[in-house]
C-alpha positions as CSV (number, residue, x, y, z in Angstrom):
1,X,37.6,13.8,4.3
2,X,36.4,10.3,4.5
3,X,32.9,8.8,4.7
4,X,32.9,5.6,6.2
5,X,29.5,3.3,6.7
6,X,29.5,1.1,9.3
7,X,27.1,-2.5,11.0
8,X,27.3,-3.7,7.0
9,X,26.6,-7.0,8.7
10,X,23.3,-5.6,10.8
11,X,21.3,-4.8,7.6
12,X,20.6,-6.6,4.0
13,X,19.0,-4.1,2.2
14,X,22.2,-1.8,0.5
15,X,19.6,0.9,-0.8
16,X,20.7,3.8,1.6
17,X,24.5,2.3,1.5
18,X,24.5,2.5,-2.1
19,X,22.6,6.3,-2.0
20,X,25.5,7.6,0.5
21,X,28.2,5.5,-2.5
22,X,26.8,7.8,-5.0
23,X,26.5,11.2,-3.0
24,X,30.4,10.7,-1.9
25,X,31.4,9.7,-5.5
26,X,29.4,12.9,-6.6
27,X,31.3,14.8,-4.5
28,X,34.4,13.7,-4.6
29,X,34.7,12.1,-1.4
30,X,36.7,8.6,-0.6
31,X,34.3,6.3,0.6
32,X,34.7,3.0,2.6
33,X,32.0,0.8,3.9
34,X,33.1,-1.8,6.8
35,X,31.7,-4.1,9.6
36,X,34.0,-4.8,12.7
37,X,32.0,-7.5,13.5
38,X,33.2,-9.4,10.4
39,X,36.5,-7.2,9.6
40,X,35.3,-6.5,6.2
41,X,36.7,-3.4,4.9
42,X,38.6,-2.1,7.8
43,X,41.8,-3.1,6.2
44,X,41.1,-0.8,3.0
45,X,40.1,1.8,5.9
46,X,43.4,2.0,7.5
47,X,45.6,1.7,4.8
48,X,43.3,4.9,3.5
49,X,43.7,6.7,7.0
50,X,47.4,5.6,6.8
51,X,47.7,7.2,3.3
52,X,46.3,10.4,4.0
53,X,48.2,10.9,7.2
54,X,51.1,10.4,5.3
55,X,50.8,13.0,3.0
56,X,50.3,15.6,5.8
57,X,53.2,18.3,5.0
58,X,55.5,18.0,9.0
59,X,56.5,21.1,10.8
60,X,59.7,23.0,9.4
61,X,60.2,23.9,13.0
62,X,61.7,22.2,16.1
63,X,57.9,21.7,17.3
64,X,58.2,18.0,15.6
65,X,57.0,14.8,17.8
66,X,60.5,14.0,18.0
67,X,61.8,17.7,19.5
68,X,58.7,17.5,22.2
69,X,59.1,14.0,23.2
70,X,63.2,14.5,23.9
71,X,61.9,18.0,25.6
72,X,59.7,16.1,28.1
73,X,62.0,12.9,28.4
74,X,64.6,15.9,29.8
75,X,61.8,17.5,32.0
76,X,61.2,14.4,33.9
77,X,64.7,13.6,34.3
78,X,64.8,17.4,36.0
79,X,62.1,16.9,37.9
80,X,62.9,13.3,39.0
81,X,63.7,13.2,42.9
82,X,67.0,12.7,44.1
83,X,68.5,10.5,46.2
84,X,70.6,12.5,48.6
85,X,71.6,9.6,50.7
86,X,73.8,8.4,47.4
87,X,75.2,12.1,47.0
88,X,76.4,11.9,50.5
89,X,78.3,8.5,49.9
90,X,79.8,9.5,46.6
91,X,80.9,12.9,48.5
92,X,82.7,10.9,51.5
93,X,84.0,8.6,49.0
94,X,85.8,11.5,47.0
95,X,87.1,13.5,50.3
């Protein structure tokens, strides 16, 4: 889990910001405070999202992103319509 506090740049007074800092650390809970509006901190955020995505154990089965991306790629090909005027031409052209 992550806490993240955000509109640091709406407010000046840290009192509640630094209450929720001390309940995460208490807690053992990564803690990030950012504002979009200035880009502070969202940096630290995503390289923290990008770490604990990363250590999420993949599938040992063919159920990867990989296997169900190259399973619909071939069910659009099967479902794609055909042109039957070329299948004619290339049938006259083989007779």
């Amino acid at each position: 889990m992550i806490v993240v506090a955000t509109k640091l740049d709406v407010t000046t007074d840290r009192t509640r910001l630094e209450a929720l800092q001390d309940f995460c650390q208490q807690r053992n809970l990564e803690f990030h405070s950012i504002s979009a509006a200035a880009g502070d901190g969202v940096k630290d955020l995503v390289r923290s999202i990008a770490d604990v995505l990363d250590k999420i154990p993949r599938p040992a089965h063919d159920s990867s992103i990989e296997t169900l991306a190259a399973e619909s790629e071939d069910e659009q090909l099967l479902s794609a319509p055909v042109d039957r005027s070329a299948l004619a031409t290339n049938k006259e052209e083989n007779s």
